[in-house]
Each structure stands twice: as structure tokens, then as C-alpha cells.
C-alpha positions in Angstrom: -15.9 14.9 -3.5 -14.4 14.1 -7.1 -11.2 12.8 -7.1 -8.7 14.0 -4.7 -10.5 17.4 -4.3 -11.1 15.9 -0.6 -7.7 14.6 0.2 -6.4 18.2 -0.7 -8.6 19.9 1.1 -8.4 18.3 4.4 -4.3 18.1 3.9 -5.2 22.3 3.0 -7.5 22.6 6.5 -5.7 20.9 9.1 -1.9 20.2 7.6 -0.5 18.3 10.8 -3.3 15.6 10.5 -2.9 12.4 8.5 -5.5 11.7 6.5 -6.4 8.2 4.7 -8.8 7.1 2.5 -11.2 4.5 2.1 -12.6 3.7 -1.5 -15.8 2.1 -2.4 -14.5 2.2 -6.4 -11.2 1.6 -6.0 -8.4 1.5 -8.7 -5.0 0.8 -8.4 -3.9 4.2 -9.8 -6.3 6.1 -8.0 -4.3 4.7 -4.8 -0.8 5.7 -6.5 -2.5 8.9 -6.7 -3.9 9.6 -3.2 -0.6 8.0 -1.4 1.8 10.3 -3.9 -0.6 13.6 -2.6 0.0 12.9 1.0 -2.6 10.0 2.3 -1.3 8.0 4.9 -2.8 4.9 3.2 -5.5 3.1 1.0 -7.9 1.0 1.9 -9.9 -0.6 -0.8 -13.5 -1.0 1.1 -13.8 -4.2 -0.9 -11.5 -5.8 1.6 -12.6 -7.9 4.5 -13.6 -6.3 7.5 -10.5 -7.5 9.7 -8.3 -6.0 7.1 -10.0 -3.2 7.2 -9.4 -2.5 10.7 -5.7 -4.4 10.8 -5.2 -1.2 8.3 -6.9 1.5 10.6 -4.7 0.1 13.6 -1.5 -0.2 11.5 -2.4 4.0 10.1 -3.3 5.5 14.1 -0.3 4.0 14.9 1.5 6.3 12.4 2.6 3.6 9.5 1.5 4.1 5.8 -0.9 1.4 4.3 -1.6 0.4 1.0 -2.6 -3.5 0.2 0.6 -4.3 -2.0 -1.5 -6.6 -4.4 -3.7 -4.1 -4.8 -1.4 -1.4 -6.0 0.5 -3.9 -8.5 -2.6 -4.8 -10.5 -2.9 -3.4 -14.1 -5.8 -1.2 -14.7 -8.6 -2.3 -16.5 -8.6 -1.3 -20.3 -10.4 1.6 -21.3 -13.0 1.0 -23.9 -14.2 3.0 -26.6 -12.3 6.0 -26.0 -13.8 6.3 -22.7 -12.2 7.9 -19.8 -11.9 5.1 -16.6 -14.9 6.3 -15.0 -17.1 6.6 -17.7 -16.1 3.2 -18.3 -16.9 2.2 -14.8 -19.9 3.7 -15.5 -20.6 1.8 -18.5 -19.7 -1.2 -16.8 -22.4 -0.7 -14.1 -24.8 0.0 -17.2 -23.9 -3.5 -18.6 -24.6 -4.6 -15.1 -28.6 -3.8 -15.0 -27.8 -0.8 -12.4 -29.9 2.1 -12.5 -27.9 5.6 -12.2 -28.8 5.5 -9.1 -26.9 2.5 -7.9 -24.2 3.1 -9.5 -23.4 6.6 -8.0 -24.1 4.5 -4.8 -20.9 2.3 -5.8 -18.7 5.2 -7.0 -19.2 7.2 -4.5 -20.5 10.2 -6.8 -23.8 12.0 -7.2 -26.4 11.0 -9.3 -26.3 14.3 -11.6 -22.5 13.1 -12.1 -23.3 9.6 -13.5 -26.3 10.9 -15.6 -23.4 13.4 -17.5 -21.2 10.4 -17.3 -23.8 8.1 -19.4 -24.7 10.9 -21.5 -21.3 11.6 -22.6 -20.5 7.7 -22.8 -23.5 7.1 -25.0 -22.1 10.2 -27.4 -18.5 8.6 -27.9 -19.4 5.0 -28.9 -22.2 6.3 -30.6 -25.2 4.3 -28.9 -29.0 5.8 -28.7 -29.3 5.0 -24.9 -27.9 3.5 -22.0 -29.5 0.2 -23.2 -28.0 0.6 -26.8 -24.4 1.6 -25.0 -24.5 -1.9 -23.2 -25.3 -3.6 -26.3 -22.6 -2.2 -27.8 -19.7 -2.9 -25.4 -21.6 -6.6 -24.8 -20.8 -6.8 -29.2 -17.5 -5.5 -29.2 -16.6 -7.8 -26.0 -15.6 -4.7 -23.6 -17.1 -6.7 -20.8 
């Protein structure tokens, strides 16, 4: 699900249960986010594997959990007038990910990422995905 639409949802289905979540694109507001709406923690799934279940263990056993380094970084700077995803999507782009891949990474469907790049390639004015990478590789983006 987009967003928080999941996190809302289960909090909407079964109320008494915690719920946490476990990000494969994670950004430090959209941790802010979840904990603020009710999660019971954050876990990044870019962290090791032993953090990963030190937070699982620390969560059953009814504390919150959120990695504190995480949460005090600054998001990244959106470029071009693009929303953050779009811009992680762009980001992937200037990678050498196919669409593909990158809904992989973000945890979206492939249909999402293709409106993504579509819209992306409209607001900085580029031709195509390669032409959109060109561009934020010239104005230094990434």
C-alpha cells in the first residue's frame, strides 16, 4: 500500500493490536510519520540483521522502536520541483534501474513508478528517462 494507507488500515481492523513497520525506502519523515499515526516502531530494512531482530524483540515485548540516528537525519533535498518520491524515483533512474527494480526498492507497483517517471520527465522538462538522468547528472542533483 501507498504511504500509511496500511498502517491505518490495520490500526482500523484490529485496534488492540500494535502494529510496526519495516521499510525497504525508508525516510526519516516517513518514520515521524508512521510513529505519530500509531506504529509501535520503525525499522529501516537497511539495518543489519541483528538489529533488525534486537528491534522485533524490544517491539513483542511492548516498547516503541525507532533507530534514533535514523529519525535525526535531514531529508534529502528535493530536486527540480519534484515531490520525494518522484525524486527517489529519479534517483533510481540515474542509477541504471529499470522501472522494474525500482518499484522492487520502493516497495510500489510497477504502474506506480511508470506515472512517477512520466510525471518527473514532464516537470524538469526531459524527453525520456535517459534525458531526465542527464539532466539531474548536469544540474548536480545527484
Amino acid at each position: 500500500m501507498d504511504g500509511l494507507e496500511g498502517l491505518a488500515q490495520m490500526k482500523r481492523t484490529f485496534p488492540a493490536q500494535a502494529v510496526a513497520i519495516i521499510s525497504g525506502v525508508a525516510r526519516p519523515a516517513a518514520a515521524r510519520e508512521a510513529l505519530e499515526a500509531g506504529a509501535i516502531g520503525f525499522v529501516p530494512k537497511a539495518m543489519p540483521a541483528r538489529s533488525i531482530i534486537g528491534a522485533v524483540t524490544l517491539m513483542a515485548s511492548g516498547s516503541v522502536f525507532a533507530p534514533f540516528d535514523f529519525l535525526k537525519q535531514e531529508e534529502p533535498p528535493v530536486q527540480g520541483g519534484l515531490t520525494a518520491r518522484e525524486t527517489e524515483v529519479l534517483r533510481g533512474i540515474c542509477a541504471g534501474r529499470t522501472n522494474k527494480e525500482i518499484a522492487r526498492e520502493m516497495d510500489l507497483q510497477e504502474v506506480t513508478v511508470k506515472l512517477h517517471v512520466r510525471t518527473l520527465t514532464r516537470k524538469i522538462g526531459a524527453r525520456n528517462r535517459t534525458h531526465a538522468a542527464m539532466i539531474a547528472r548536469e544540474n548536480g542533483w545527484f
